[in-house]
C-alpha positions as CSV (number, residue, x, y, z in Angstrom):
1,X,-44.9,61.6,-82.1
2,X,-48.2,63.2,-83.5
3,X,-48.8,66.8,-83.3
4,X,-52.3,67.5,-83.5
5,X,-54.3,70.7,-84.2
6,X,-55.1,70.6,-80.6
7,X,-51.6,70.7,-80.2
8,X,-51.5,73.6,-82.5
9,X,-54.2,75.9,-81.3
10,X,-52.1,75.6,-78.3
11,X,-49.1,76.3,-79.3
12,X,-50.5,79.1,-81.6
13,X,-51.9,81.0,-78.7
14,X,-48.8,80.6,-77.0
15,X,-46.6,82.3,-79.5
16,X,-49.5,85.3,-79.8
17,X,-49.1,85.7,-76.0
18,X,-45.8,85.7,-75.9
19,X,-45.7,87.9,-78.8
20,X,-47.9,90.6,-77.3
21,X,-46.7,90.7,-74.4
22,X,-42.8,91.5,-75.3
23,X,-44.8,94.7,-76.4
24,X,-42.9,94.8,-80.1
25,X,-44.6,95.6,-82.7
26,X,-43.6,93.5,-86.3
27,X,-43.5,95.1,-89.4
28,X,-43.5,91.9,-91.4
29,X,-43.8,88.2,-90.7
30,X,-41.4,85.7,-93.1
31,X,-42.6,82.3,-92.7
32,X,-40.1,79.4,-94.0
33,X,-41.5,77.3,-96.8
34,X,-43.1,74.4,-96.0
35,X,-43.1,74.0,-91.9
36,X,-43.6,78.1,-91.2
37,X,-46.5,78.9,-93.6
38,X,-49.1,77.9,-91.4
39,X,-48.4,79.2,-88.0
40,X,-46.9,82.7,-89.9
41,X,-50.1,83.0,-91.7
42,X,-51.9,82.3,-88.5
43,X,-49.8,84.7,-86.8
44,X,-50.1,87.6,-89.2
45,X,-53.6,87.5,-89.1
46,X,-53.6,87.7,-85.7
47,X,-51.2,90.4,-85.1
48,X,-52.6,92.6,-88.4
49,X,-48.8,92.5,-89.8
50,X,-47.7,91.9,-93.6
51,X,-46.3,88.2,-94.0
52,X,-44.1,87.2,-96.7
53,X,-42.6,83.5,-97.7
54,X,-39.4,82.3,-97.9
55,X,-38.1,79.4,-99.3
56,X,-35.5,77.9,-97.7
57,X,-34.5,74.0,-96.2
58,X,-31.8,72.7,-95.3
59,X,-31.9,69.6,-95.4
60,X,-33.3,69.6,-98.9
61,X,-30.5,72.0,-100.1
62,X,-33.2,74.7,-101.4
63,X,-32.0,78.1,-100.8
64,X,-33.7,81.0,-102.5
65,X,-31.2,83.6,-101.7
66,X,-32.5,86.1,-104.6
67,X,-36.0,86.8,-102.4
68,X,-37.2,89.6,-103.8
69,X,-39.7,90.2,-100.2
70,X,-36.1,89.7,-97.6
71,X,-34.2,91.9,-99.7
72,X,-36.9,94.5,-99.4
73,X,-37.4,93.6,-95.8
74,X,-33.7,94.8,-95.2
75,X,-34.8,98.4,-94.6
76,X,-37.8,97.0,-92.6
77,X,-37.1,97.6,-88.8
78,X,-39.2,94.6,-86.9
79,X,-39.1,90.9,-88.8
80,X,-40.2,88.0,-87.5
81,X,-39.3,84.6,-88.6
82,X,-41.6,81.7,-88.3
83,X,-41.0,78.5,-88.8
84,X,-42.4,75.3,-87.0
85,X,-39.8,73.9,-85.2
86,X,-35.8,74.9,-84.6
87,X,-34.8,71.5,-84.2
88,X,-30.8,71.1,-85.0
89,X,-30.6,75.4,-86.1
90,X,-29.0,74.5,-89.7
91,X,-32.4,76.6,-91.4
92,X,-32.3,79.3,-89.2
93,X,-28.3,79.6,-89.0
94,X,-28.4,79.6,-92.9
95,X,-30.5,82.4,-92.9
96,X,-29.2,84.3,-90.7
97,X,-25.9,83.7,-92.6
98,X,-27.2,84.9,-95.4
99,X,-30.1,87.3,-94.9
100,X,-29.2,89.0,-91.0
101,X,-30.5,88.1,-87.3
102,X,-34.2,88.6,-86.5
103,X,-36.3,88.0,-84.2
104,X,-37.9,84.2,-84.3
105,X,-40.6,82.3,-83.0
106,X,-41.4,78.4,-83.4
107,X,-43.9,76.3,-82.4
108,X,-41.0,73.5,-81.3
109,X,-37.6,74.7,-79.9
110,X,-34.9,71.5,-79.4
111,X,-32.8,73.7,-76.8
112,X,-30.0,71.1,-77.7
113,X,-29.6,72.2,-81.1
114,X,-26.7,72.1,-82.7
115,X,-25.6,75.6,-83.2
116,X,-26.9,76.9,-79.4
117,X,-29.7,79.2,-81.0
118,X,-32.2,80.3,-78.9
119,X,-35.5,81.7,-80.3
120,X,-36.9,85.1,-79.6
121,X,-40.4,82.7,-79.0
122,X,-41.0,79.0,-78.7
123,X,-44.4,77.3,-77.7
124,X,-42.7,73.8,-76.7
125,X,-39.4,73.3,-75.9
126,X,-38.1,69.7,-76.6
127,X,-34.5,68.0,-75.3
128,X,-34.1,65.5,-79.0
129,X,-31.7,63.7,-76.7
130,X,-34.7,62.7,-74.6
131,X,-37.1,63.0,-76.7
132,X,-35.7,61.4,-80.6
133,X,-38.8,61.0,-82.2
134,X,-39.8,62.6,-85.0
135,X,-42.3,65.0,-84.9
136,X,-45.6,64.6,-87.2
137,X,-47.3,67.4,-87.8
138,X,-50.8,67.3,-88.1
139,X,-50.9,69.3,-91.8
140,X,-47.9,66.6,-93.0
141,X,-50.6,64.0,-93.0
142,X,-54.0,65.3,-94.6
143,X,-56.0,63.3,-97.0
């Protein structure tokens, strides 16, 4: 399935809303290397907070638990973790593992995820069970 920049201005806004509307107030955005950059950077700029990058996956086994920016972010009160979809929760669960729970927002929540998470925002919510595809982003495929 394509996801198009359409697709993401959409989803963008959605998150900002949703965002703004809870009324908190982020002292720092971490965006998750490779799939968060572009909606946390899109995100800090439009909320005016500090955003920071971790790298993290999964499913490629990366894991930068030495991150200088979370380890300083321990003593920061509001974080916000962005990535671009929560699709079976291994990412997030790691993190939260190993870092602590924050608040999270994704531009594509499967709510059948394998560890029950729920994040604090979600733009799209998918059922993979209905829907299997895989997702193409539209940055994935630039030329």
């Amino acid at each position: 399935m394509k996801y198009t920049f359409d697709n993401y201005l959409r989803d963008i806004n959605i998150l900002y809303d949703k965002i703004v509307k809870s009324g908190v107030k982020y002292d720092m955005i971490v965006g998750i290397k490779r799939g968060g950059l572009i909606p946390a950077v899109h995100l800090s700029n439009l909320l005016g907070v500090p955003m920071q990058t971790l790298i993290w996956s999964a499913s490629d086994r990366i894991r930068d638990q030495s991150n200088p920016h979370l380890v300083c972010a321990k003593g920061v009160k509001n974080v916000l973790l962005v990535d671009d979809i929560l699709d079976e929760g291994h990412t997030i669960k790691e993190i939260y593992n190993n870092y602590w729970e924050m608040d999270t927002a994704v531009l594509v929540y499967n709510c059948v995820n394998r560890y029950s998470l729920v994040p604090t925002y979600a733009a799209w919510t998918i059922n993979r069970q209905e829907l299997p595809q895989w997702i193409d982003y539209w940055w994935e495929k630039l030329t």
